[in-house]
C-alpha positions, 0 to 999 in steps of 0.5 A, spaced: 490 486 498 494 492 502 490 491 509 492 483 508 499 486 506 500 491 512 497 486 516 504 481 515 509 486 516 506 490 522 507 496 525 515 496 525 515 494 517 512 497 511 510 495 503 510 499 497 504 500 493 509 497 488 508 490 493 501 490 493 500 492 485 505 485 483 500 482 489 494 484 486 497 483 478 499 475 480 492 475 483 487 478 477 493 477 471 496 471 473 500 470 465 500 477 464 508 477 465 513 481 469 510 488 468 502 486 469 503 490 475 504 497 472 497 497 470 495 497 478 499 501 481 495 508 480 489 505 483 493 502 489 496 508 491 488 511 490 485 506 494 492 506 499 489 514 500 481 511 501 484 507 507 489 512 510 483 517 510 479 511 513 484 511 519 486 502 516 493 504 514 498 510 515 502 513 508 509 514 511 514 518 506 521 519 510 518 513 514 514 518 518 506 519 516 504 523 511 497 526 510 495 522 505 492 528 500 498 530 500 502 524 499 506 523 494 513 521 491 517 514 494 511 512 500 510 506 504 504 503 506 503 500 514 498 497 518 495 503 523 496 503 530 489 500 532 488 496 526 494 491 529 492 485 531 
């Protein structure tokens, strides 16, 4: 789900881990209600780590990339350089 959504905003955009949490909610939990998301968002932002350290995405914070170890607070998510199509 975050590649696929990296993937639409491309390089000059971004998403949260907020956006891909709700994306993931409304996939698994279709009736779950507005806050299902809430469950996801940890294991979004760890797999968000796994694919910055893989080299398919970059973790921004302050709109510049973050060494994904030492991600945290507000981030963002882009689609890395060589992953853009």
């Amino acid at each position: 789900m975050i590649l696929a959504l990296t993937q639409v905003s491309g390089r000059a955009g971004s998403i949260s881990p907020t956006d891909a949490a709700r994306a993931v909610a409304t996939v698994l939990v279709p009736e779950g209600g507005p806050d299902a998301w809430h469950a996801h968002l940890a294991p979004v932002r760890r797999a968000a780590r796994l694919l910055a350290r893989s080299g398919h995405i970059e973790i921004l914070r302050k709109g510049k990339p973050v060494d994904p170890a030492g991600a945290k607070g507000v981030i963002r998510l882009r689609i890395a350089a060589a992953r853009e199509a």
